[in-house]
N, CA, C and O atoms as a DFTB+ gen file, in Angstrom:
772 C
 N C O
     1  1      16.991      32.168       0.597
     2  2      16.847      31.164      -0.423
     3  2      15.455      30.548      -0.329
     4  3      14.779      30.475       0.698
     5  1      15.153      30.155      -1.430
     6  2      13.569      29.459      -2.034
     7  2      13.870      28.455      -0.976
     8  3      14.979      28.398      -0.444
     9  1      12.738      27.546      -0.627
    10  2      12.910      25.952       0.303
    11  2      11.517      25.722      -0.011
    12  3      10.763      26.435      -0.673
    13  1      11.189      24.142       0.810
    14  2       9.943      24.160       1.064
    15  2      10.084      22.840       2.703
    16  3      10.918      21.976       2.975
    17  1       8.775      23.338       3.441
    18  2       8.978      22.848       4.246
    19  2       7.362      21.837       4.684
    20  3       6.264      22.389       4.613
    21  1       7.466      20.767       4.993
    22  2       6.519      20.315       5.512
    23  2       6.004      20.669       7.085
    24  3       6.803      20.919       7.987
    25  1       4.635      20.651       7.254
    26  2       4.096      20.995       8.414
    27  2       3.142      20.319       8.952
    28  3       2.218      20.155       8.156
    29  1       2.936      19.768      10.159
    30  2       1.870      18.924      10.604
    31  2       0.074      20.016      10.249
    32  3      -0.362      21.166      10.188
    33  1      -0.380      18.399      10.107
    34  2      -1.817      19.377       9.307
    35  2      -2.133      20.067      10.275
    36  3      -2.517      21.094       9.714
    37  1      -2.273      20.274      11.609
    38  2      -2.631      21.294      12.654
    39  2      -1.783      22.573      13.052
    40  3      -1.994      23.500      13.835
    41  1      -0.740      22.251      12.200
    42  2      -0.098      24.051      11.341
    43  2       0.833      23.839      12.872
    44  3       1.183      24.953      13.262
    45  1       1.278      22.798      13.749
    46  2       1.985      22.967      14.474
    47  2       3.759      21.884      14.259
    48  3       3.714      20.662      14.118
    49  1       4.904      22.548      14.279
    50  2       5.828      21.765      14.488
    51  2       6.097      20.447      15.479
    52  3       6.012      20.383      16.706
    53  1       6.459      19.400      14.490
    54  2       6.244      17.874      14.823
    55  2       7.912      18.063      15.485
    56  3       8.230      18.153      16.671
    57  1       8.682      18.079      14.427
    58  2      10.057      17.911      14.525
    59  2      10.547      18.822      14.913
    60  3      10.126      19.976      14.987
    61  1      11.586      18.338      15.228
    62  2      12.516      19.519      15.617
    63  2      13.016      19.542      17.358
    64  3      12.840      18.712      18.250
    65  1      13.795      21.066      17.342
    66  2      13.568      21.262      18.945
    67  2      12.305      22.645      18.638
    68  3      12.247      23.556      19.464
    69  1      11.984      22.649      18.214
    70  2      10.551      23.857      17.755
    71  2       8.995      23.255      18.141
    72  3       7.964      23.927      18.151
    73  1       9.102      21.974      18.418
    74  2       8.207      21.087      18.497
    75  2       7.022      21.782      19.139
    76  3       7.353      22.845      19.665
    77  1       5.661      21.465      19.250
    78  2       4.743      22.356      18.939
    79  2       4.609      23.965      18.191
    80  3       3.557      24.376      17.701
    81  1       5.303      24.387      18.210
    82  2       5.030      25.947      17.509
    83  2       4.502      25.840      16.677
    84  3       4.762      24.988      15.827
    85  1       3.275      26.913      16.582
    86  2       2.345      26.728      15.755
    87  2       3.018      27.916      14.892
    88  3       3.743      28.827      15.292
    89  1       2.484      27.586      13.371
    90  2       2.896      28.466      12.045
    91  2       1.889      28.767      11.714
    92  3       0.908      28.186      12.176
    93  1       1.731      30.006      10.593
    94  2       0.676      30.657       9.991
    95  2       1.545      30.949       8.723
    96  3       2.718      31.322       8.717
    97  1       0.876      30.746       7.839
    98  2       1.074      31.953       6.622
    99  2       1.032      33.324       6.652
   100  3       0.254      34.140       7.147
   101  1       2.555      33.428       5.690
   102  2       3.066      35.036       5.838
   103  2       3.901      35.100       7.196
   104  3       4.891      35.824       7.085
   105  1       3.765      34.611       8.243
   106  2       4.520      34.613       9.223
   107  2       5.888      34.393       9.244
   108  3       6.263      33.337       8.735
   109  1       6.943      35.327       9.830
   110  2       8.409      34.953       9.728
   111  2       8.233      34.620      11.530
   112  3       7.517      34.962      12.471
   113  1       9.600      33.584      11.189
   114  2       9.880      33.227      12.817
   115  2      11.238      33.017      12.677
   116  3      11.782      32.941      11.575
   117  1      11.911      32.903      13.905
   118  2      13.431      33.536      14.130
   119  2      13.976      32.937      15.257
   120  3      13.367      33.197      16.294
   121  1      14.807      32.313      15.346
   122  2      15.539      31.342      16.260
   123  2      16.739      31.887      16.166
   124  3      17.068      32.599      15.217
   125  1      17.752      31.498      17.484
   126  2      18.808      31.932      17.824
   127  2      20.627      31.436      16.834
   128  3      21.595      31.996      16.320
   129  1      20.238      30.447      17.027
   130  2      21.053      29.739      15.702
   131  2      20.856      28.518      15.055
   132  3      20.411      27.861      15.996
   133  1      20.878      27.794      14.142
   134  2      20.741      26.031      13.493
   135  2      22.341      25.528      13.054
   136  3      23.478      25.870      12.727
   137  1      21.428      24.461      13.336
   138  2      22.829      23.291      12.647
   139  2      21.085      22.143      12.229
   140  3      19.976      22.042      12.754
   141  1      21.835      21.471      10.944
   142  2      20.991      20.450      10.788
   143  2      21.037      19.367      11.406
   144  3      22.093      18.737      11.469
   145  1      19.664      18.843      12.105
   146  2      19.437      17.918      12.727
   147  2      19.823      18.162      14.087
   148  3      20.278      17.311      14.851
   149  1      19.602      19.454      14.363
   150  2      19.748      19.785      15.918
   151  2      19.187      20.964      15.931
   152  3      18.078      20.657      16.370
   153  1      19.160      21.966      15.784
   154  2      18.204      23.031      15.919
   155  2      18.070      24.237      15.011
   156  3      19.141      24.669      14.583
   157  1      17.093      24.794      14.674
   158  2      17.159      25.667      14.082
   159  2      15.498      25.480      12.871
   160  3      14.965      24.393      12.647
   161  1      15.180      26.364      12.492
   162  2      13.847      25.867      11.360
   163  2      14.582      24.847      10.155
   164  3      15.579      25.200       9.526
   165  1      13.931      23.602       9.978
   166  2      14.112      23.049       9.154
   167  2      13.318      22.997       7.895
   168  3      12.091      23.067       7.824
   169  1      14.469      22.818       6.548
   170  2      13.112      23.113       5.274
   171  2      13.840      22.433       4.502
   172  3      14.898      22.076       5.020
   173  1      13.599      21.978       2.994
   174  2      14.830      21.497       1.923
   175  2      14.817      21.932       0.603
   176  3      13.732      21.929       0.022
   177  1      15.529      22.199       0.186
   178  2      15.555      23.009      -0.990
   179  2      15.206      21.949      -2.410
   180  3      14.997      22.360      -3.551
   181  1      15.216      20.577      -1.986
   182  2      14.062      19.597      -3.263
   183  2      13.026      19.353      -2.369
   184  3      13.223      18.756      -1.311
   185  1      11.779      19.830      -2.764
   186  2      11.030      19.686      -2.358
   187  2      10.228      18.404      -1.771
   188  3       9.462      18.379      -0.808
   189  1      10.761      16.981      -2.927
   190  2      10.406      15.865      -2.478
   191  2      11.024      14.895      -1.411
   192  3      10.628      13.819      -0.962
   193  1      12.549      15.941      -1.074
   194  2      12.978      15.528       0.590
   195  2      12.325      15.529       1.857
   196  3      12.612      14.987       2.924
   197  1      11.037      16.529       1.364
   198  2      10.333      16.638       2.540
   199  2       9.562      15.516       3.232
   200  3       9.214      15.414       4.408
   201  1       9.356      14.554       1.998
   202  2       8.515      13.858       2.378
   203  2       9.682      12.268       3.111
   204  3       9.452      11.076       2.907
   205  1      10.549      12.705       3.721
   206  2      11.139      11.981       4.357
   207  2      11.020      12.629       5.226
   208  3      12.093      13.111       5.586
   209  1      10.257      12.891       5.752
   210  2       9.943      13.539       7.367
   211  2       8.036      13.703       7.301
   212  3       7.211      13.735       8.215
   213  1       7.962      13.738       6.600
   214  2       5.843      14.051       6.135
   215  2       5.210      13.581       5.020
   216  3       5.716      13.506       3.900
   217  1       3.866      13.196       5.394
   218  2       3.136      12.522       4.396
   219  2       2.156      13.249       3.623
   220  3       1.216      13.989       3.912
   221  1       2.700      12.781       2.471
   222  2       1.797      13.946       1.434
   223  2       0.440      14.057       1.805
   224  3       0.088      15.234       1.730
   225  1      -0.401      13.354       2.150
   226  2      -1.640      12.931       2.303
   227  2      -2.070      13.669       3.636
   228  3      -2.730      14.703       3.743
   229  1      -1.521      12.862       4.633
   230  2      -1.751      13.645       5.540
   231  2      -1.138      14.587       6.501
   232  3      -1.451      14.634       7.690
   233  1      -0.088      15.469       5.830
   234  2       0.239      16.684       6.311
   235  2       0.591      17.797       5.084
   236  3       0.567      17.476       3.896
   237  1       0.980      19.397       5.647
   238  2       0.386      20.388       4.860
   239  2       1.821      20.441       4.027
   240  3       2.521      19.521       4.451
   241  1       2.521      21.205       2.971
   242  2       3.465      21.428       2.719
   243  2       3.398      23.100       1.944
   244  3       2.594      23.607       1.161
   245  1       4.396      23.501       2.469
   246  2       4.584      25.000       2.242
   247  2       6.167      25.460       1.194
   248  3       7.215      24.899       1.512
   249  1       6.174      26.144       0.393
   250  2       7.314      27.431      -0.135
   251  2       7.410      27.927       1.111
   252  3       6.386      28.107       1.770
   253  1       8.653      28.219       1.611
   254  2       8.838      29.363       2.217
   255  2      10.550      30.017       2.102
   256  3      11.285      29.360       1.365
   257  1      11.050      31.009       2.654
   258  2      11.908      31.384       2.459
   259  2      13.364      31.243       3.335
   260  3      13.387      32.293       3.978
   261  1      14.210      30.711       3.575
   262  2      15.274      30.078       4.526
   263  2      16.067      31.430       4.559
   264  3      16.418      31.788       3.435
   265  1      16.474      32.361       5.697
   266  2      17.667      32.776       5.759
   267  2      18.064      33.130       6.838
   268  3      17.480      32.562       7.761
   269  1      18.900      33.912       7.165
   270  2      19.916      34.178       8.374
   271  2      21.396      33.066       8.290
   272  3      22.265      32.718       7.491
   273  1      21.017      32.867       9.508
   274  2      22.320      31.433       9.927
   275  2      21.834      30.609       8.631
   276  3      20.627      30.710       8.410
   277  1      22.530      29.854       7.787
   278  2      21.994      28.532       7.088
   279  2      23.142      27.591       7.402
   280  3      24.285      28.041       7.484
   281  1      22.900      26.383       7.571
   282  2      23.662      25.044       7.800
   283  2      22.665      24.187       6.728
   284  3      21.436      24.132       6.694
   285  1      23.542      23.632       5.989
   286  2      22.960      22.496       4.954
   287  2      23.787      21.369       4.954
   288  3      25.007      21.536       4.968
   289  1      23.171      19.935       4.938
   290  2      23.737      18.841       5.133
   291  2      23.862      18.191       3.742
   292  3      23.418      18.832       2.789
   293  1      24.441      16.939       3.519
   294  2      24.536      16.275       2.564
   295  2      23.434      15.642       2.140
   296  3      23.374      15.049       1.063
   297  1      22.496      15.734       2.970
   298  2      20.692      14.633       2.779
   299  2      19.537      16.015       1.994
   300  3      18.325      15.929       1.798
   301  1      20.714      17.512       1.608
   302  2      19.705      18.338       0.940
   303  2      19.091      19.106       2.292
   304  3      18.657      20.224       2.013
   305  1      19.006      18.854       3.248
   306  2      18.576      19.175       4.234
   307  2      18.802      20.801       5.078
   308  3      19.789      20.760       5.812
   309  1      18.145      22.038       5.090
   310  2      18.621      23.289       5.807
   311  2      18.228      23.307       6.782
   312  3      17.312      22.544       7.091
   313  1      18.767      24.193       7.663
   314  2      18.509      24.157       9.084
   315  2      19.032      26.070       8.760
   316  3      20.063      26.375       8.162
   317  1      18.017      27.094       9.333
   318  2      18.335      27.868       9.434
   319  2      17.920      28.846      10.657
   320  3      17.253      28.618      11.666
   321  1      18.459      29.829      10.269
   322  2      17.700      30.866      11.940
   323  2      16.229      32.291      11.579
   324  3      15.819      33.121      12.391
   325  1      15.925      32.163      10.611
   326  2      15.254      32.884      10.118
   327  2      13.885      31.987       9.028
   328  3      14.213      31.755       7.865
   329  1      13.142      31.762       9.267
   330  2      12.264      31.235       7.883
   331  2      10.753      32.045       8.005
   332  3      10.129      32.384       9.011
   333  1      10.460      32.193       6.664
   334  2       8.817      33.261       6.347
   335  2       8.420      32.012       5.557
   336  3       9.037      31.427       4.667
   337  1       6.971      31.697       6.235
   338  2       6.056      31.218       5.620
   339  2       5.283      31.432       4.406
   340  3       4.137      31.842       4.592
   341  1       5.751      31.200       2.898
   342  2       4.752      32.035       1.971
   343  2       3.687      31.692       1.408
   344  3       2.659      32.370       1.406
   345  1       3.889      30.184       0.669
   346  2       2.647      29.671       1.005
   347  2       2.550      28.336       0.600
   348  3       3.331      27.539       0.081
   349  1       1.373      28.300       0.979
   350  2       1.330      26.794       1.024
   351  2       0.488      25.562      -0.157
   352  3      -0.661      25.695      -0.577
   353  1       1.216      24.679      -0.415
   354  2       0.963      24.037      -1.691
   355  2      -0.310      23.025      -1.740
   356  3      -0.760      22.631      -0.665
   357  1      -0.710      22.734      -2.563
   358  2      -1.763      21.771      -2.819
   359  2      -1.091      20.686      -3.765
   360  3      -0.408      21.084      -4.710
   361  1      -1.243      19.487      -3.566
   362  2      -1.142      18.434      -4.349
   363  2      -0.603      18.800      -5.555
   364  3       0.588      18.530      -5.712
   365  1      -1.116      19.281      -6.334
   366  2      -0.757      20.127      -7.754
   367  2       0.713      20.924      -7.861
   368  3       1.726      20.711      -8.527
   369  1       0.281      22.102      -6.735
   370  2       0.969      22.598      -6.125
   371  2       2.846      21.820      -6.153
   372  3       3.575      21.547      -7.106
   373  1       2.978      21.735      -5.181
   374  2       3.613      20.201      -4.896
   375  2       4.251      19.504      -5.998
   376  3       5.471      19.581      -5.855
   377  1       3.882      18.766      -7.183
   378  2       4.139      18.331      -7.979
   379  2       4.912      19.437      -8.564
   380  3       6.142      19.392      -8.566
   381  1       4.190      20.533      -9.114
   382  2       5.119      21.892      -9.756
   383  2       6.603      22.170      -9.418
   384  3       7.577      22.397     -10.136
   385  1       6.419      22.062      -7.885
   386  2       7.804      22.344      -7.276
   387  2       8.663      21.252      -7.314
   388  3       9.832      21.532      -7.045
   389  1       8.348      19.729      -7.650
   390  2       8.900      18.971      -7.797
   391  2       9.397      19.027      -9.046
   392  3      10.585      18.713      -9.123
   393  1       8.721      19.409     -10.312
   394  2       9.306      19.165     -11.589
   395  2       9.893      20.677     -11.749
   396  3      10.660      20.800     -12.704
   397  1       9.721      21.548     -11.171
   398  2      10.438      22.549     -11.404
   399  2      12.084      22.781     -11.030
   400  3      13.020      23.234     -11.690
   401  1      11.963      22.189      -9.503
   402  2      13.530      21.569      -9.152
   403  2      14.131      20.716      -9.874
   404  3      15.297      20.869     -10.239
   405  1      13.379      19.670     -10.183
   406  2      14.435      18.821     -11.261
   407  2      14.698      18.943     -12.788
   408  3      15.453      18.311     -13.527
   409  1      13.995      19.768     -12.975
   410  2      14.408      20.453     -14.522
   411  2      15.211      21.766     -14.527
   412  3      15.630      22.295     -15.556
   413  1      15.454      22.424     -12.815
   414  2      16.054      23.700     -12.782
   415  2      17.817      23.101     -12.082
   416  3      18.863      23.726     -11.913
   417  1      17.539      22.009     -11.893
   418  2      19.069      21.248     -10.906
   419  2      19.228      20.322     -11.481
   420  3      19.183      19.391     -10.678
   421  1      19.437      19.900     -12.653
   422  2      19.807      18.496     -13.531
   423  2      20.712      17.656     -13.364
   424  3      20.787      16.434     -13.490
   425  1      21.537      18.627     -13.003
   426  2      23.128      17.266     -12.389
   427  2      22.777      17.129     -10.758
   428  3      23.405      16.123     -10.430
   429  1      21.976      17.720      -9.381
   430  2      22.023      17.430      -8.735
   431  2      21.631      15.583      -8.748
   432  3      21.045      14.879      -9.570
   433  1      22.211      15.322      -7.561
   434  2      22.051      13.915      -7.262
   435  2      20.888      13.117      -6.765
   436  3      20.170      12.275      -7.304
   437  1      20.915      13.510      -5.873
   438  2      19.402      13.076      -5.224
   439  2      18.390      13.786      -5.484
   440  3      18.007      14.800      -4.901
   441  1      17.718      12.984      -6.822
   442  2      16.295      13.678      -7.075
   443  2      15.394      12.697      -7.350
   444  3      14.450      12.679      -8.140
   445  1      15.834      11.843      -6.554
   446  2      15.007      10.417      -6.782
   447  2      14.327      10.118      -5.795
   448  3      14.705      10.562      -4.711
   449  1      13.067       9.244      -5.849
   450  2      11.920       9.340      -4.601
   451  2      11.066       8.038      -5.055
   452  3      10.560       7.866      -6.164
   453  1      11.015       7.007      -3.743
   454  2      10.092       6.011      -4.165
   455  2       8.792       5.859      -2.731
   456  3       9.011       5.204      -1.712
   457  1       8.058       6.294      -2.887
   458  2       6.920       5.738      -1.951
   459  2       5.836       5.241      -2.427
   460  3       5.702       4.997      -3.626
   461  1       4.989       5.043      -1.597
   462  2       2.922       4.564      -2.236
   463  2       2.793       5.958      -3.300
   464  3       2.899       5.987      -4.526
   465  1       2.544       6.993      -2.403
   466  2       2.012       8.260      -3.355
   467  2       2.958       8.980      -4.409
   468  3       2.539       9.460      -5.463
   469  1       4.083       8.996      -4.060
   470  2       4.752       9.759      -5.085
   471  2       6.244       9.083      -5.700
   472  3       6.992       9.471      -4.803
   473  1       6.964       8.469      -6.471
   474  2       7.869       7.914      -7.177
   475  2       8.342       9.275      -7.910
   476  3       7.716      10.314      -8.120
   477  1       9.395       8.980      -8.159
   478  2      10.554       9.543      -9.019
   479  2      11.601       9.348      -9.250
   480  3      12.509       9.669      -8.483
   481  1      11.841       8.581     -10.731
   482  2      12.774       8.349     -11.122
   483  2      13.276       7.994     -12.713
   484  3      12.537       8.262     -13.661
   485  1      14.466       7.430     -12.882
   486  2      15.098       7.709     -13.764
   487  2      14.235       7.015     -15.167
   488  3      14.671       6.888     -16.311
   489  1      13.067       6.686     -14.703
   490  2      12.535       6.127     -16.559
   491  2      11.230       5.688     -15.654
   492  3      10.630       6.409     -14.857
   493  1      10.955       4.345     -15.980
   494  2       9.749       3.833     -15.101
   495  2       9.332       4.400     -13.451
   496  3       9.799       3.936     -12.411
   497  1       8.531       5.296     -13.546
   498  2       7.676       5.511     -12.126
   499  2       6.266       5.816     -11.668
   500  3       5.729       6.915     -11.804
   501  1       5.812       4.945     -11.216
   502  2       4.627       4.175     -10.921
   503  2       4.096       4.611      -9.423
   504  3       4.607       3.970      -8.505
   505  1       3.116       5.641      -9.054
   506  2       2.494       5.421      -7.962
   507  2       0.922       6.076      -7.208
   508  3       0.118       6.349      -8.099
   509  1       0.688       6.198      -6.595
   510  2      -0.968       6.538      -6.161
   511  2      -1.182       8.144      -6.910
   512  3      -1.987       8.503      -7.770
   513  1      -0.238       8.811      -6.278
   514  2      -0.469      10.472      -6.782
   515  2       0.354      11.198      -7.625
   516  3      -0.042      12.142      -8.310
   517  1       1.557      10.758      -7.591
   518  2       2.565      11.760      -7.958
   519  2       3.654      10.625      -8.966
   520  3       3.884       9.574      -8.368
   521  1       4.283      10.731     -10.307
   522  2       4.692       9.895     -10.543
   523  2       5.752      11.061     -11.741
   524  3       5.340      11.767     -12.662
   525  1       6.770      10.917     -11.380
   526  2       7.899      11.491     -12.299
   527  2       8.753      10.778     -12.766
   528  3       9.670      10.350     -12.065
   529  1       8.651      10.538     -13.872
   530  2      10.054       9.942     -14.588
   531  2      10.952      10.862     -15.563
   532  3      10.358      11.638     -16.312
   533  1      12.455      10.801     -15.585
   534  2      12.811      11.482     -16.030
   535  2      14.374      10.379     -16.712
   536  3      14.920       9.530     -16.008
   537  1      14.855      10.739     -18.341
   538  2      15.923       9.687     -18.681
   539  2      15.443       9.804     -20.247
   540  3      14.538      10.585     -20.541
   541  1      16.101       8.975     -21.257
   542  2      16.272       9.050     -22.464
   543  2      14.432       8.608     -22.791
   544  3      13.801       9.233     -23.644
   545  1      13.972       7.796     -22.203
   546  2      12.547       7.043     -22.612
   547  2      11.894       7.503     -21.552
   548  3      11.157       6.547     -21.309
   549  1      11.645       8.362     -20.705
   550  2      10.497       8.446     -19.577
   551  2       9.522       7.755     -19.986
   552  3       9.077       7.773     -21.133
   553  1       9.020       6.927     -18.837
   554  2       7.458       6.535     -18.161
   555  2       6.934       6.772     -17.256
   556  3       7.609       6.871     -16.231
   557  1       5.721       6.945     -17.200
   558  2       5.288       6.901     -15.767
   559  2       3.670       6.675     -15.997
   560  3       2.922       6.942     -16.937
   561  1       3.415       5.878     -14.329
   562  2       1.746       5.586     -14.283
   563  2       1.240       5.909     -13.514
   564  3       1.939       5.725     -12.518
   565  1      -0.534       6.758     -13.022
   566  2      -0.728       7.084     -12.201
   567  2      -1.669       5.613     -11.653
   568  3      -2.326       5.007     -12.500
   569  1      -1.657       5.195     -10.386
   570  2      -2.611       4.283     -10.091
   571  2      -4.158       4.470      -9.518
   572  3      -4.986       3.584      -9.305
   573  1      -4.271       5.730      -9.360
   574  2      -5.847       6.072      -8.319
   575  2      -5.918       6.955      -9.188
   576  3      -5.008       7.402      -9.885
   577  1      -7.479       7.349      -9.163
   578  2      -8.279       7.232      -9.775
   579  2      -8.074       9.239     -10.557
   580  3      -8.793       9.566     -11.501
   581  1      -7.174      10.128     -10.024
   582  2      -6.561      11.591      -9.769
   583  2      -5.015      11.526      -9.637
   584  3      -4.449      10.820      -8.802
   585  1      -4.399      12.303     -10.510
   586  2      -3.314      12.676      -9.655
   587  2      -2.237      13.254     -11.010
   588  3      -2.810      13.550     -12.059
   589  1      -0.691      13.398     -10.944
   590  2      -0.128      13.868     -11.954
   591  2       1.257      13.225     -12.220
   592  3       2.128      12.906     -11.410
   593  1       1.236      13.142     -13.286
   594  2       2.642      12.704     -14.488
   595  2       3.017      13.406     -14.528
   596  3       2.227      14.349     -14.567
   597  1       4.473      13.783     -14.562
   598  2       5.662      14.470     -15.367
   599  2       6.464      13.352     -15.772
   600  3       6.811      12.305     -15.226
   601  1       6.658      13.896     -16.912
   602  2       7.689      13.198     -18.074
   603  2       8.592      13.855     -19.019
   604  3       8.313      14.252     -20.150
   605  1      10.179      13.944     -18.150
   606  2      11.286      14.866     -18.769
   607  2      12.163      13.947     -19.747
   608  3      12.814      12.980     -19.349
   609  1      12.108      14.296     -20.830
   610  2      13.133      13.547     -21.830
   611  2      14.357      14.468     -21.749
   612  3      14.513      15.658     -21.475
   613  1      15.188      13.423     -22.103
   614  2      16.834      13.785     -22.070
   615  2      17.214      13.136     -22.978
   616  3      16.556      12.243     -23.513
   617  1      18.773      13.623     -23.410
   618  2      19.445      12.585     -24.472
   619  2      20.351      12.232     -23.772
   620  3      20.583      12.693     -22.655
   621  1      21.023      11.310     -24.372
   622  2      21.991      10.374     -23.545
   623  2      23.223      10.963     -22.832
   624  3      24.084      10.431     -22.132
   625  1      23.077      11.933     -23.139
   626  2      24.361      13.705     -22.232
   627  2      23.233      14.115     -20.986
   628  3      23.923      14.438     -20.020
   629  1      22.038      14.206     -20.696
   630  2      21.349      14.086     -19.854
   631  2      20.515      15.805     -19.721
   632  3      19.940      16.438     -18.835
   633  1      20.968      16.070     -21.529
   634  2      20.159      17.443     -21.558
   635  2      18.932      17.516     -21.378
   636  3      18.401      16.508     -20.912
   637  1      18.238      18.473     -21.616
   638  2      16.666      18.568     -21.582
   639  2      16.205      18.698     -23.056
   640  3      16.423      19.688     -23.755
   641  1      15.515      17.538     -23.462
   642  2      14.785      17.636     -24.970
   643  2      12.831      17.659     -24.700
   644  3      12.080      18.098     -25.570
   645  1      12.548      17.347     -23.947
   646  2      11.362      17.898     -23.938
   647  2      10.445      17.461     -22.258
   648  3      10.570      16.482     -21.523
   649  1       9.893      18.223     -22.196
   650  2       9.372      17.941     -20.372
   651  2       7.486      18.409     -20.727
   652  3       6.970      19.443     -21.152
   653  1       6.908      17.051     -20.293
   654  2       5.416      17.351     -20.315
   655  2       4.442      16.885     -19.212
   656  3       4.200      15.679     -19.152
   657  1       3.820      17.786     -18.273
   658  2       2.777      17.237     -17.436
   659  2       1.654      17.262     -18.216
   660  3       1.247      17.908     -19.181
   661  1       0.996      15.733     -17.013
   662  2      -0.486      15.620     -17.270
   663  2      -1.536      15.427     -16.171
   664  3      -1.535      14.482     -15.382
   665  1      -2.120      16.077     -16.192
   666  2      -3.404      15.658     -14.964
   667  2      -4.276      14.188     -15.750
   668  3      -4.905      14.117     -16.806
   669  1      -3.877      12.856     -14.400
   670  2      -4.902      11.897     -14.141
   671  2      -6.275      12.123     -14.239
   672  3      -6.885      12.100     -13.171
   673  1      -6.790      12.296     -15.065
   674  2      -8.365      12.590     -14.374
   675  2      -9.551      11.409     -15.110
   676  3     -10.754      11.393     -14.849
   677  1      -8.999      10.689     -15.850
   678  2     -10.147       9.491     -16.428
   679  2     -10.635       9.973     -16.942
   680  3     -11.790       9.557     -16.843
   681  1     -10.543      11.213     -17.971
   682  2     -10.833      11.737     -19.201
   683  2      -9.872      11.766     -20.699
   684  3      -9.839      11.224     -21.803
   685  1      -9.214      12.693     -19.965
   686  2      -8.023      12.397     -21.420
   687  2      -6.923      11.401     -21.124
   688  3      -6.782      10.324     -21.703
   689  1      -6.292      11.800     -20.325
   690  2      -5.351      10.649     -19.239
   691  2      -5.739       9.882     -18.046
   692  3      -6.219      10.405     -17.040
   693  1      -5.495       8.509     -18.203
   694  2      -6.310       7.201     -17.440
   695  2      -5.514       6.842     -16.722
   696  3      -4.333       6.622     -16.991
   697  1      -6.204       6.700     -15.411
   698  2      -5.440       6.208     -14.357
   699  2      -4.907       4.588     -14.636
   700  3      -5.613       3.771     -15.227
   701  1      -3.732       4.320     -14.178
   702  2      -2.957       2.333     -14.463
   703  2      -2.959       2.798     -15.971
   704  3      -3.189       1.800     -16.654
   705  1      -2.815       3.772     -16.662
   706  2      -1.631       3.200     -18.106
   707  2      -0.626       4.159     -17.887
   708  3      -0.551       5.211     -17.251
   709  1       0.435       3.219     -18.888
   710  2       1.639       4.184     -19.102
   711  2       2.039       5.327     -20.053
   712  3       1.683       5.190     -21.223
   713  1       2.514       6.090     -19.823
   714  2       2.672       7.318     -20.484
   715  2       3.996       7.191     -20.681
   716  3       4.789       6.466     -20.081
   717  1       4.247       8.217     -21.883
   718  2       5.886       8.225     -22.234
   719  2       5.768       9.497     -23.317
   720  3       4.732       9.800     -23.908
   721  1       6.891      10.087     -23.431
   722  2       7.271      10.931     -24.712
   723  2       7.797      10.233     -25.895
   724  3       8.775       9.486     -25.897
   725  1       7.201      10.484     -26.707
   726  2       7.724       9.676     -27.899
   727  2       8.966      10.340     -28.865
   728  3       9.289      11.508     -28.654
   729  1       9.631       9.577     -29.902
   730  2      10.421      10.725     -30.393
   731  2      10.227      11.880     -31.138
   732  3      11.195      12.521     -31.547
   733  1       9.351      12.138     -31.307
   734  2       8.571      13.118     -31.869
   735  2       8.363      14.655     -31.175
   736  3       8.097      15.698     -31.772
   737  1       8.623      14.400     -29.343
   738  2       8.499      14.912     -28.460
   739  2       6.684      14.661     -28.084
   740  3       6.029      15.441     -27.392
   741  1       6.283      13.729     -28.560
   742  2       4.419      13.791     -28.502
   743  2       4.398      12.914     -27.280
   744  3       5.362      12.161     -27.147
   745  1       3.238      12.886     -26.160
   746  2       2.901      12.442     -25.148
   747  2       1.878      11.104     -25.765
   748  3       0.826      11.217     -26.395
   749  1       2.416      10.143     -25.447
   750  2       1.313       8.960     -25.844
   751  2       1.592       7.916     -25.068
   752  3       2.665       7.602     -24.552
   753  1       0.358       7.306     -25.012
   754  2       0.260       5.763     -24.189
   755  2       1.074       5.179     -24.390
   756  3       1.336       5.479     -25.554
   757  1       1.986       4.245     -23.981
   758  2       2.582       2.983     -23.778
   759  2       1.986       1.475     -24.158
   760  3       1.374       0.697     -23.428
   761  1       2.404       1.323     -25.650
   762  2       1.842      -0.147     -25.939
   763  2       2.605      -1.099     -25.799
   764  3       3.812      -0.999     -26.016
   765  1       1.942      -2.347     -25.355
   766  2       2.639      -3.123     -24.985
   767  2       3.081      -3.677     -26.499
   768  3       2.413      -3.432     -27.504
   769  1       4.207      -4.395     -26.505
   770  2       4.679      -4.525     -27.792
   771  2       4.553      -6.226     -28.259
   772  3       4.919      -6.587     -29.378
């Protein structure tokens, strides 16, 4: 199965009982058996779980592939005996796999995320890099000066009526305003009323 796993920026395991092992890309590695939260390679199949264990900023985050033994917990969380490194994401990166999980898992539950750099949630979300809102009116704001919006509209059944990213860059889209889909399905600023 698809996952993604965070990695200390010196490409060595923080957590775990794996603790130092160093990873490479393309590399498979192979442990004897897992249970989550006791041993085995850990990864999560929403990508923005990861960052309850790593910081976007300063550590690496990778796709890679979970199999053999799998044990999965209720926190989204795998623990398996087999994982291949495939590769590894960039900021951008990252975001993709975030809006790609939550537009590919719609009724899952926990797809919600509030920190400094990255927010996600059900209408208004506001933060440094990463800002997803998703619900009948999505918003969202980036605050520094780079970074990316997604904005998934739904109707009140919680289908998908239209999903649009934007790159922050203080050209077309400005960092501190709000964005929203309009009913039209068109991407436009947020006026205050």
């Amino acid at each position: 199965m698809i996952a993604y796993k965070g990695i200390s920026r010196d490409m060595t395991a923080r957590l775990g009982n794996r603790d130092g092992e160093v990873f490479h890309v393309g590399g498979t590695y192979t442990v004897e058996k897992s249970k989550t939260a006791s041993c085995g390679y850990h990864c999560c199949e929403n990508p923005v779980q990861c960052l309850g264990y790593y910081d976007l900023k300063r550590d690496r985050f990778f796709k890679v592939e979970a199999s053999g033994s799998i044990d999965e917990d209720d926190q989204e969380r795998i623990a398996c005996t087999k994982i291949v490194i495939l590769e590894e994401l960039d900021i951008k990166g990252f975001f993709c796999a975030c809006i790609k999980y939550i537009v590919g898992h719609p009724d899952r539950k926990k797809w919600e995320w509030s920190g400094k750099d990255v927010s996600i949630s059900k209408s208004g979300a506001k933060a440094a890099v990463i800002a997803i809102a998703r619900g009948e009116d999505p918003r969202a704001m980036i605050e520094s000066q780079e970074g990316y919006i997604g904005l998934i509209k739904e109707d009140t059944d919680g289908h998908l009526l239209a999903a649009e990213v934007l790159k922050v860059d203080g050209e077309k889209y400005h960092p501190s305003t709000w964005y929203h889909i309009n009913d039209t399905g068109i991407v436009e600023e947020v006026r205050p009323e």
